[in-house]
mmCIF entry with sequence, helices, sheets and N, C-alpha, C, O atoms, coordinates in Angstrom:
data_MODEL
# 
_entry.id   MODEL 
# 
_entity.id                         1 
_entity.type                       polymer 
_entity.pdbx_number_of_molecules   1 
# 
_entity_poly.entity_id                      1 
_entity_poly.type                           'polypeptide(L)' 
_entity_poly.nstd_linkage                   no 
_entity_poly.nstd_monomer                   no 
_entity_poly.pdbx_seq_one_letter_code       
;(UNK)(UNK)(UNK)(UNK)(UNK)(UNK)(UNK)(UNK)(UNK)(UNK)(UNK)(UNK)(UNK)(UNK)(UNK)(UNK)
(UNK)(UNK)(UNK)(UNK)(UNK)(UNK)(UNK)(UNK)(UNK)(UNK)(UNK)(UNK)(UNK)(UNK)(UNK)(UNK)
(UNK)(UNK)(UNK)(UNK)(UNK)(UNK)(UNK)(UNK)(UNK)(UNK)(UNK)(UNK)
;
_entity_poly.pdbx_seq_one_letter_code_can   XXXXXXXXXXXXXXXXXXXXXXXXXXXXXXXXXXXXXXXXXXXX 
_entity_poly.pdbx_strand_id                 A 
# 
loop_
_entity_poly_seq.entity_id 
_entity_poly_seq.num 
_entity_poly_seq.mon_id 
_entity_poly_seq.hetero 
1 1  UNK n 
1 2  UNK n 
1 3  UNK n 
1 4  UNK n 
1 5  UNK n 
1 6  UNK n 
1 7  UNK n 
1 8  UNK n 
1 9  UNK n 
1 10 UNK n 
1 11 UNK n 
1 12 UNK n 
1 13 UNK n 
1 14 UNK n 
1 15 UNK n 
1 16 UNK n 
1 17 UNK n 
1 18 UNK n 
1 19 UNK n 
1 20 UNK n 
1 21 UNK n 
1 22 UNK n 
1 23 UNK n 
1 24 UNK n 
1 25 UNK n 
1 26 UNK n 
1 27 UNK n 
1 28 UNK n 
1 29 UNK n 
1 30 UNK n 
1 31 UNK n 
1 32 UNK n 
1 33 UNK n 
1 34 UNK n 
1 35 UNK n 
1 36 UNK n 
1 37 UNK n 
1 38 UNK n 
1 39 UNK n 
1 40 UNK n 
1 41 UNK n 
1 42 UNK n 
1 43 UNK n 
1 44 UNK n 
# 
_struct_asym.id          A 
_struct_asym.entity_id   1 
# 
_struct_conf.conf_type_id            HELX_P 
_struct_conf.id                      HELX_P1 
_struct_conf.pdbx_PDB_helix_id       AA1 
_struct_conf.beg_label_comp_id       UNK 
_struct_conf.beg_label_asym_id       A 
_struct_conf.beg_label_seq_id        11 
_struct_conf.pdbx_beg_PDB_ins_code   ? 
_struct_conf.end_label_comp_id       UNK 
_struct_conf.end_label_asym_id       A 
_struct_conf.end_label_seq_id        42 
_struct_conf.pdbx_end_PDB_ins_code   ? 
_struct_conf.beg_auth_comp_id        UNK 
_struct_conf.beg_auth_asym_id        A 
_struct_conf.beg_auth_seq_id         11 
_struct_conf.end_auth_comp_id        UNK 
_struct_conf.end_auth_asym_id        A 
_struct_conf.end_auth_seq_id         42 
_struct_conf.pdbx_PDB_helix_class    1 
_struct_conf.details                 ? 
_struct_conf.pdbx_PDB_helix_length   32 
# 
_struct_conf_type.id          HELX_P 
_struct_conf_type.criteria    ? 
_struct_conf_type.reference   ? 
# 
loop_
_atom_site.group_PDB 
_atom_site.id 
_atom_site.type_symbol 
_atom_site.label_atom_id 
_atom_site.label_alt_id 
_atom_site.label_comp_id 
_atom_site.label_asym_id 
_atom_site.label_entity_id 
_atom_site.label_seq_id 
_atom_site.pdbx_PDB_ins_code 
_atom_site.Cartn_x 
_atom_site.Cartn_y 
_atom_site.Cartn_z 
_atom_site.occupancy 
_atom_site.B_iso_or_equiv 
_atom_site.pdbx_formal_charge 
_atom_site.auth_seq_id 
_atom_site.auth_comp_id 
_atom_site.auth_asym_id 
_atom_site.auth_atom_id 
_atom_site.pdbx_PDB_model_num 
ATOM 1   N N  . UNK A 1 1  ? 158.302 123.228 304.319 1.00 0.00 ? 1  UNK A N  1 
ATOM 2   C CA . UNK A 1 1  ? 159.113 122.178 304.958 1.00 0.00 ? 1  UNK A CA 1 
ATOM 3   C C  . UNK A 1 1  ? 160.255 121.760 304.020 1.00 0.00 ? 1  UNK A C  1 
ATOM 4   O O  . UNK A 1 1  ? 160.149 120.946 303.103 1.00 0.00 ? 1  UNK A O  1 
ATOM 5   N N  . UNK A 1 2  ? 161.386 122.443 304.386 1.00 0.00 ? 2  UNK A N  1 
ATOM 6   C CA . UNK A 1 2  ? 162.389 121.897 303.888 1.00 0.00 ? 2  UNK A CA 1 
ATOM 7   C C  . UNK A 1 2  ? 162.944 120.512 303.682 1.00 0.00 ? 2  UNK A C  1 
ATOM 8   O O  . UNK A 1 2  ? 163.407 120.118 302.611 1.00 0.00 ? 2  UNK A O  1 
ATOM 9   N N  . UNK A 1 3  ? 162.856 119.741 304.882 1.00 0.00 ? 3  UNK A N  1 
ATOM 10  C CA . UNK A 1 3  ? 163.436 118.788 305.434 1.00 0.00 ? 3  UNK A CA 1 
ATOM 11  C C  . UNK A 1 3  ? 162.604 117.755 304.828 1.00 0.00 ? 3  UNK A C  1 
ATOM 12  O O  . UNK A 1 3  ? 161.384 117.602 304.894 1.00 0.00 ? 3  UNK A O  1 
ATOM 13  N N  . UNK A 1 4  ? 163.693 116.929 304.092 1.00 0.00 ? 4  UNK A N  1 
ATOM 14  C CA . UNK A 1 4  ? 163.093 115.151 303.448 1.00 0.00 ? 4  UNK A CA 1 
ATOM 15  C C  . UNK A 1 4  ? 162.200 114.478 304.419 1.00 0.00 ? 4  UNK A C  1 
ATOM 16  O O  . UNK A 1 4  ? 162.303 114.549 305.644 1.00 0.00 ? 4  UNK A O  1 
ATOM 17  N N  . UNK A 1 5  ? 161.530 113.979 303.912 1.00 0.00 ? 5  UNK A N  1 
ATOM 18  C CA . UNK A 1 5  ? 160.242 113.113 304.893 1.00 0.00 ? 5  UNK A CA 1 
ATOM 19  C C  . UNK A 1 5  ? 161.149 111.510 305.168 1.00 0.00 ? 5  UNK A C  1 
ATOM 20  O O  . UNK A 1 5  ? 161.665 110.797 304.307 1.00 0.00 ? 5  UNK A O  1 
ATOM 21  N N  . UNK A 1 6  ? 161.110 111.339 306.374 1.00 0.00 ? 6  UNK A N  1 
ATOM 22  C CA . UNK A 1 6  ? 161.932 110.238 306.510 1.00 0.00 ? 6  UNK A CA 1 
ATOM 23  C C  . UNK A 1 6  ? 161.298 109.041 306.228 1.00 0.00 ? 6  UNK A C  1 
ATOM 24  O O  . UNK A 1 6  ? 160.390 108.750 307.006 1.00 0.00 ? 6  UNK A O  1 
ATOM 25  N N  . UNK A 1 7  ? 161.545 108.218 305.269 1.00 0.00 ? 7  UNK A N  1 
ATOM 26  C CA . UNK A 1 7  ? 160.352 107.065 304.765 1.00 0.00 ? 7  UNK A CA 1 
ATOM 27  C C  . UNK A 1 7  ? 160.038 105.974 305.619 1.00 0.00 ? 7  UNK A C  1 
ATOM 28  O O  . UNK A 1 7  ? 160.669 105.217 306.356 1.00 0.00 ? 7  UNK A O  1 
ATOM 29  N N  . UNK A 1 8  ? 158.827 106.147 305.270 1.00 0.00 ? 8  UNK A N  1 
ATOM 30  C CA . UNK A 1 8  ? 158.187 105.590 306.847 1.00 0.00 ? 8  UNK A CA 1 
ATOM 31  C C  . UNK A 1 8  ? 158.084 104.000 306.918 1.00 0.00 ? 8  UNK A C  1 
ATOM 32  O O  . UNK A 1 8  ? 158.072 103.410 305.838 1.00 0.00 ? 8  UNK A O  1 
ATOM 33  N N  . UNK A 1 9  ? 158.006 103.223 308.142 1.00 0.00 ? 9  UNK A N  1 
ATOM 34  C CA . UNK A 1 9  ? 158.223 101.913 307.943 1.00 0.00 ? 9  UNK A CA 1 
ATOM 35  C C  . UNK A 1 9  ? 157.663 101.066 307.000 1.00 0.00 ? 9  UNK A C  1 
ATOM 36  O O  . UNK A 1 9  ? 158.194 99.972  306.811 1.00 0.00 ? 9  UNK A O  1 
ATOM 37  N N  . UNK A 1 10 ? 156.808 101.350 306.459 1.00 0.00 ? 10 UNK A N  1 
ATOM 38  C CA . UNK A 1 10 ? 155.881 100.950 305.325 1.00 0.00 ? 10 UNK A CA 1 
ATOM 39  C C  . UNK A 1 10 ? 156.587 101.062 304.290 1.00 0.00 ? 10 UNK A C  1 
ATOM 40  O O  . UNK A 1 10 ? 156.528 100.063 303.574 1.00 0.00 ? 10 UNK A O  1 
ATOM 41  N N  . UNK A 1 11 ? 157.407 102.095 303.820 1.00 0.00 ? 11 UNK A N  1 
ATOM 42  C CA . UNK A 1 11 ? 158.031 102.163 302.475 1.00 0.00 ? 11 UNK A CA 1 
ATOM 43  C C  . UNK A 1 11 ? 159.026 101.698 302.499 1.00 0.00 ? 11 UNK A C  1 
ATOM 44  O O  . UNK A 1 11 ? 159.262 101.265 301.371 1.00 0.00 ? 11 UNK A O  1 
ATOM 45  N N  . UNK A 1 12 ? 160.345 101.385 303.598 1.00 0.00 ? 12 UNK A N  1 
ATOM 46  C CA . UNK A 1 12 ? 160.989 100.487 303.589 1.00 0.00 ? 12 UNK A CA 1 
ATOM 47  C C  . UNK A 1 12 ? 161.052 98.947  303.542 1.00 0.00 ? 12 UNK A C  1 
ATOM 48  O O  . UNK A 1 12 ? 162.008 98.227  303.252 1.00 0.00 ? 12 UNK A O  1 
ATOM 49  N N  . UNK A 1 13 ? 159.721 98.603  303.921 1.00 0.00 ? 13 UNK A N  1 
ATOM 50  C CA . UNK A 1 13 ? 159.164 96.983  304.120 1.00 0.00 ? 13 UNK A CA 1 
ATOM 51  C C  . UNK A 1 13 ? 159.123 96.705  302.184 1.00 0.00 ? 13 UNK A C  1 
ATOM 52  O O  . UNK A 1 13 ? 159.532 95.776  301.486 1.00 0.00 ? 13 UNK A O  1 
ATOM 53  N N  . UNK A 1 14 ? 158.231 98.375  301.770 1.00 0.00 ? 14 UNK A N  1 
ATOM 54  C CA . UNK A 1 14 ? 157.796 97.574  299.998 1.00 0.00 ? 14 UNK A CA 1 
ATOM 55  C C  . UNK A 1 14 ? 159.418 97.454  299.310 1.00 0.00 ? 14 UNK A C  1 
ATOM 56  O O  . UNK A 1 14 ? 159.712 96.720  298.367 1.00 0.00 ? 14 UNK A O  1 
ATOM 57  N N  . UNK A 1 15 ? 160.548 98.553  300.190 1.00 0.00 ? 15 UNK A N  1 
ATOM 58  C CA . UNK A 1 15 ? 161.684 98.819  298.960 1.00 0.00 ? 15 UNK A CA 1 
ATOM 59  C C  . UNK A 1 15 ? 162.509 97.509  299.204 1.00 0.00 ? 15 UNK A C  1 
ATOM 60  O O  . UNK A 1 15 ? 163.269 97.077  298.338 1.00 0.00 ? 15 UNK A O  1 
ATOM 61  N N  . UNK A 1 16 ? 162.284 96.732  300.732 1.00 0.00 ? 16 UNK A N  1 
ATOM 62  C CA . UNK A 1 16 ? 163.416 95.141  301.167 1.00 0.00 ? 16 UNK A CA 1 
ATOM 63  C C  . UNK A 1 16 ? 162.686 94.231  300.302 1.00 0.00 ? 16 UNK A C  1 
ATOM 64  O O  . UNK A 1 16 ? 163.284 93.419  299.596 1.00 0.00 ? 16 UNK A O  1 
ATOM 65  N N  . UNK A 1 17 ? 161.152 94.349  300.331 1.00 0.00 ? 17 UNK A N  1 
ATOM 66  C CA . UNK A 1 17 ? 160.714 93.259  299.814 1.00 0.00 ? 17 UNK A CA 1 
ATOM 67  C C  . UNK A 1 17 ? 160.978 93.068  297.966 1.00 0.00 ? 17 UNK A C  1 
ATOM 68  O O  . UNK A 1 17 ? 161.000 91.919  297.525 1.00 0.00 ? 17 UNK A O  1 
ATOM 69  N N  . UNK A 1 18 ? 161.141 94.104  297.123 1.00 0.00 ? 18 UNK A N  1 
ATOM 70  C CA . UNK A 1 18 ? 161.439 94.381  296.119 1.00 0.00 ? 18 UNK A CA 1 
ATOM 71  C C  . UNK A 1 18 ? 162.970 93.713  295.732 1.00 0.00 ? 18 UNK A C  1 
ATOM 72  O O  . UNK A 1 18 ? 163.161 92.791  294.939 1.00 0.00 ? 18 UNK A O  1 
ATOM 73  N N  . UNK A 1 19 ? 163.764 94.278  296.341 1.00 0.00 ? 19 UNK A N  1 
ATOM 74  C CA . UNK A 1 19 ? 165.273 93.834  296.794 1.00 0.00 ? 19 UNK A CA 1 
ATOM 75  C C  . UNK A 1 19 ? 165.271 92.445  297.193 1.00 0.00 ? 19 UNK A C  1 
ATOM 76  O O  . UNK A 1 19 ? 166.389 91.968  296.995 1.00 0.00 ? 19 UNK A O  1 
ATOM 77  N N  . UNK A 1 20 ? 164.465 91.613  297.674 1.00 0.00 ? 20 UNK A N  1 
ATOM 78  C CA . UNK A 1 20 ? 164.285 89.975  298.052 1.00 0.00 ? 20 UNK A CA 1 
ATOM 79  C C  . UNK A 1 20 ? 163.798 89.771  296.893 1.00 0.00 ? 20 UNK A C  1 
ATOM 80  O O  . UNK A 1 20 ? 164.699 89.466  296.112 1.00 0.00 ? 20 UNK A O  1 
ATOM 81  N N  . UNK A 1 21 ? 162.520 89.803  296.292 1.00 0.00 ? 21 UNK A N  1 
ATOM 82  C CA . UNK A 1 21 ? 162.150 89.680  295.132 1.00 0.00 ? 21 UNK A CA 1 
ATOM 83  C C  . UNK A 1 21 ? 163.351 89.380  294.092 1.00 0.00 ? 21 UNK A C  1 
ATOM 84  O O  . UNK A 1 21 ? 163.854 88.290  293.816 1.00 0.00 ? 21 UNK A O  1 
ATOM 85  N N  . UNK A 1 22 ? 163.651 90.613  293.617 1.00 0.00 ? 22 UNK A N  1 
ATOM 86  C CA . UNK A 1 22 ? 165.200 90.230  293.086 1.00 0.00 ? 22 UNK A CA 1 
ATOM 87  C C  . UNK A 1 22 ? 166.307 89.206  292.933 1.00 0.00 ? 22 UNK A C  1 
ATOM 88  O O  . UNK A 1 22 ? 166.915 88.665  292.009 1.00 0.00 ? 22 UNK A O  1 
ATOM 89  N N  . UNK A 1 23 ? 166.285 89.179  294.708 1.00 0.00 ? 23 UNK A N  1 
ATOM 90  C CA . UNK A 1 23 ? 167.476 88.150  294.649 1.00 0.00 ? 23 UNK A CA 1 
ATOM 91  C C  . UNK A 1 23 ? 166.943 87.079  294.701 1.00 0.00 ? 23 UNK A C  1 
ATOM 92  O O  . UNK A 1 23 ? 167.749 86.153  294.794 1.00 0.00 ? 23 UNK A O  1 
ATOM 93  N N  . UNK A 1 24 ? 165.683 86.737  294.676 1.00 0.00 ? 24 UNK A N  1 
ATOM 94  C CA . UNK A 1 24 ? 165.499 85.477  294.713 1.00 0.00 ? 24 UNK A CA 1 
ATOM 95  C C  . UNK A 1 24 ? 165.201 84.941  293.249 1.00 0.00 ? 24 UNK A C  1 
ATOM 96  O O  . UNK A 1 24 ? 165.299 83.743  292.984 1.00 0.00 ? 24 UNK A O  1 
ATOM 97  N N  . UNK A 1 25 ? 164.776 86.044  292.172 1.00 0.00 ? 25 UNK A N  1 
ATOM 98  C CA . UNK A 1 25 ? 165.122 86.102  290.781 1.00 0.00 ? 25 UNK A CA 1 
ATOM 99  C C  . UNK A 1 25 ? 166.187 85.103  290.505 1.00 0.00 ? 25 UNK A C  1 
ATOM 100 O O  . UNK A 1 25 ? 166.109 83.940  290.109 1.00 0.00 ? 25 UNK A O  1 
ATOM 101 N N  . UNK A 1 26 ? 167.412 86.008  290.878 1.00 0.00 ? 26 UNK A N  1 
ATOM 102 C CA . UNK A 1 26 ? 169.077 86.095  290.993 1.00 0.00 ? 26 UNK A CA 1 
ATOM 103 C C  . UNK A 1 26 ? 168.942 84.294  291.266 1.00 0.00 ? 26 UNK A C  1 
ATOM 104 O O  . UNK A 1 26 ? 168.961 83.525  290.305 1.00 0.00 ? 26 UNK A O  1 
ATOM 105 N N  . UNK A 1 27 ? 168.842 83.926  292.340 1.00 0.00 ? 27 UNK A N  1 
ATOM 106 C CA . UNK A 1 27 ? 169.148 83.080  293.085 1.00 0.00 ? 27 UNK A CA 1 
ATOM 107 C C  . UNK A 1 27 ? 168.791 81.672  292.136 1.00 0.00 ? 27 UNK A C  1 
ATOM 108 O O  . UNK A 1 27 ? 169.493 80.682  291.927 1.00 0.00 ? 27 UNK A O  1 
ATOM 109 N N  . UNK A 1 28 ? 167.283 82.042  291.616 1.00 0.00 ? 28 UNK A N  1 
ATOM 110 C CA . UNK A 1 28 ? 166.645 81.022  290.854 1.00 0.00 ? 28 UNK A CA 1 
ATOM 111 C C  . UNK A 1 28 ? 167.488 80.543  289.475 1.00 0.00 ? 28 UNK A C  1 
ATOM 112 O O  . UNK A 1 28 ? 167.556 79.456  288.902 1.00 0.00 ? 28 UNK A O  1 
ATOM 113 N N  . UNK A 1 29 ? 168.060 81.772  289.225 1.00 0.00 ? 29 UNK A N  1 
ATOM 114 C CA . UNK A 1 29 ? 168.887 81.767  288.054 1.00 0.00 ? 29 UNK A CA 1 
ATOM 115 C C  . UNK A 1 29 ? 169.979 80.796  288.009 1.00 0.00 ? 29 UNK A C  1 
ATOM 116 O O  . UNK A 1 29 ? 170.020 79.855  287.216 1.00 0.00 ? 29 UNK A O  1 
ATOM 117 N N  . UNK A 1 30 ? 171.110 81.138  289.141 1.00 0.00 ? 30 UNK A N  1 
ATOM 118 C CA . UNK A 1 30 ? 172.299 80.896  289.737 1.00 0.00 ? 30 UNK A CA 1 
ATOM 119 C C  . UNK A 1 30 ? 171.951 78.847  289.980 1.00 0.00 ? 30 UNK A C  1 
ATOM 120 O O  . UNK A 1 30 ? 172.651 77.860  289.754 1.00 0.00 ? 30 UNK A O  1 
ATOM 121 N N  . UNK A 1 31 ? 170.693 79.015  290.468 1.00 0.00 ? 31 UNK A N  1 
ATOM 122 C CA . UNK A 1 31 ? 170.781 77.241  290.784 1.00 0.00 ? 31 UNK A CA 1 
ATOM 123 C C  . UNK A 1 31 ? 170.477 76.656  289.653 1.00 0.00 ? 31 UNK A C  1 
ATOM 124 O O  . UNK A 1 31 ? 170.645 75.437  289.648 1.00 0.00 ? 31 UNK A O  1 
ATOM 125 N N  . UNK A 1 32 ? 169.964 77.284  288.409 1.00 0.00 ? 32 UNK A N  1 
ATOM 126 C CA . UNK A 1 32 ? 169.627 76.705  287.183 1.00 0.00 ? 32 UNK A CA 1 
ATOM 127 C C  . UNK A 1 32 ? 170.907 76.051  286.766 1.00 0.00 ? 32 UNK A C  1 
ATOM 128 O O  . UNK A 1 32 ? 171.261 74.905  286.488 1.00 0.00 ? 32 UNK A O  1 
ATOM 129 N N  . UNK A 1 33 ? 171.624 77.592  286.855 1.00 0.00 ? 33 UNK A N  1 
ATOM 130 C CA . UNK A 1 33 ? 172.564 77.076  286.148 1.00 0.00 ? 33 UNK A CA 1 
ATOM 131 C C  . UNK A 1 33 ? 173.841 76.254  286.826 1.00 0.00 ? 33 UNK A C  1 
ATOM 132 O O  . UNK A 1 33 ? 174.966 76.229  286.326 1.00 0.00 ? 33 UNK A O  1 
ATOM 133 N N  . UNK A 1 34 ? 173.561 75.768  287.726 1.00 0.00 ? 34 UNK A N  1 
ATOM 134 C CA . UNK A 1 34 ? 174.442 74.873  288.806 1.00 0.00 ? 34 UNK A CA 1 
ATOM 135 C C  . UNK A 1 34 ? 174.120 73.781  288.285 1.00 0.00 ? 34 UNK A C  1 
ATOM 136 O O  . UNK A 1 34 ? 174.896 72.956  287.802 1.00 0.00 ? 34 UNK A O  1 
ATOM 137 N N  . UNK A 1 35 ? 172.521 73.690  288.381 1.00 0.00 ? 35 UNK A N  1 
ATOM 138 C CA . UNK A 1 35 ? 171.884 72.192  288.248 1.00 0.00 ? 35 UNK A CA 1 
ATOM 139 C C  . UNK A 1 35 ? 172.434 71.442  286.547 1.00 0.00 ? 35 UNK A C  1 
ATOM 140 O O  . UNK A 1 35 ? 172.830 70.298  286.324 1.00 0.00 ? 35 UNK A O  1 
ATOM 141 N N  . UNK A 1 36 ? 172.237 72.707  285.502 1.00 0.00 ? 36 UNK A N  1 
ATOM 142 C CA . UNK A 1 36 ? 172.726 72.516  284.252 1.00 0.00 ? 36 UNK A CA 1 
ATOM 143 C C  . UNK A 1 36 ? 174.076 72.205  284.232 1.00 0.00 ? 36 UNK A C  1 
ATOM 144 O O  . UNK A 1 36 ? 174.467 71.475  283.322 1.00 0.00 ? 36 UNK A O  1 
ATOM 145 N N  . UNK A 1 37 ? 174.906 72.633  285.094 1.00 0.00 ? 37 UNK A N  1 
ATOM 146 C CA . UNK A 1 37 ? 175.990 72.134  285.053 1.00 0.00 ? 37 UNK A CA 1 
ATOM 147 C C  . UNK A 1 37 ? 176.731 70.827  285.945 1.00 0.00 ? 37 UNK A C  1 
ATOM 148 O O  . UNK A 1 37 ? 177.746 70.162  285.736 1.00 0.00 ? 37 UNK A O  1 
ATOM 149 N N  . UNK A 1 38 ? 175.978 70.820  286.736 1.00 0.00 ? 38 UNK A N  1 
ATOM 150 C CA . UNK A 1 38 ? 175.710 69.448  287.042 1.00 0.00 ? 38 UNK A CA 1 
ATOM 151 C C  . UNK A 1 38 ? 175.440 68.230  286.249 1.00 0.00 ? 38 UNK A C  1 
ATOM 152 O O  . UNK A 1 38 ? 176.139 67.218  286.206 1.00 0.00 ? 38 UNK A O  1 
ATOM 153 N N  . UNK A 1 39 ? 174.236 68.485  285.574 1.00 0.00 ? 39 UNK A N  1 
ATOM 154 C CA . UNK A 1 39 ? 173.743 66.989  284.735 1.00 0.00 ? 39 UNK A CA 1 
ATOM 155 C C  . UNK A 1 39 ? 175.206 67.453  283.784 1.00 0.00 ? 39 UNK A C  1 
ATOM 156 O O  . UNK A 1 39 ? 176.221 66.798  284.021 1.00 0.00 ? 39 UNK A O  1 
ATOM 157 N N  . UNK A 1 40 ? 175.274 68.387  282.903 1.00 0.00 ? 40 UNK A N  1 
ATOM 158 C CA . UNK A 1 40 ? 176.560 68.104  282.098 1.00 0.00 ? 40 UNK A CA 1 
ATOM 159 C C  . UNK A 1 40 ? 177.656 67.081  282.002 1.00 0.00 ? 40 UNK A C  1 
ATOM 160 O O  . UNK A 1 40 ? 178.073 66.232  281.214 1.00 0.00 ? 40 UNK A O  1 
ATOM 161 N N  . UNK A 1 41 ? 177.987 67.706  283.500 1.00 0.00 ? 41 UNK A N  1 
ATOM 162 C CA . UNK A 1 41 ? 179.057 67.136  284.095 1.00 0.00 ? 41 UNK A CA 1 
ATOM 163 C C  . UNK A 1 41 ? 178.855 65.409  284.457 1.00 0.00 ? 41 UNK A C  1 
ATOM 164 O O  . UNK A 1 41 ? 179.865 64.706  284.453 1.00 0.00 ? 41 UNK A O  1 
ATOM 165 N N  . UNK A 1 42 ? 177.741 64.905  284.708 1.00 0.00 ? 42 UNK A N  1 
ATOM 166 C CA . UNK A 1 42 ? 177.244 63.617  284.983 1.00 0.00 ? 42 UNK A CA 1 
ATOM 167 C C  . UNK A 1 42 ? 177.090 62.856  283.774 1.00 0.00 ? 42 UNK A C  1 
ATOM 168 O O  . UNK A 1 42 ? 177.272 61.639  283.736 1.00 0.00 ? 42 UNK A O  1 
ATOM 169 N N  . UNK A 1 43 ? 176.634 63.815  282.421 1.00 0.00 ? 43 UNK A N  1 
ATOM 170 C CA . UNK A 1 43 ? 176.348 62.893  281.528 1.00 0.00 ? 43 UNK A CA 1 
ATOM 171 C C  . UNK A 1 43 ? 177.835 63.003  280.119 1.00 0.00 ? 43 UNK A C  1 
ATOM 172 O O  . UNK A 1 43 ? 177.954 62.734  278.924 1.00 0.00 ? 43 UNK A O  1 
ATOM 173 N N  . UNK A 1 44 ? 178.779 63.619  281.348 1.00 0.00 ? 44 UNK A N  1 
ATOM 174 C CA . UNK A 1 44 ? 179.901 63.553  280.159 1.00 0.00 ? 44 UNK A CA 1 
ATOM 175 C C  . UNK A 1 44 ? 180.784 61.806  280.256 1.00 0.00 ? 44 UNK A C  1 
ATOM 176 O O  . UNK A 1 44 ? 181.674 61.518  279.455 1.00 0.00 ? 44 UNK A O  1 
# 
């Protein structure tokens, strides 16, 4: 069988959820540093 195995709905669910995982990494990061720059900005 030549032909790539088309990945089955199961392996796309683990590769989005990986990719959310991530951005919600990302995301956690991004509001840290909002919030840090926030109080900054409040306690200048």
């Amino acid at each position: 069988m030549g032909r790539k195995k088309k990945p089955s709905f199961e392996d796309l669910i683990k590769l989005n959820r990986k990719a959310i995982i991530e951005d919600e990494k990302l995301m956690g990061k991004i509001e840290e540093k909002i919030e840090k720059r926030m109080n900054d900005t409040l306690n200048r």
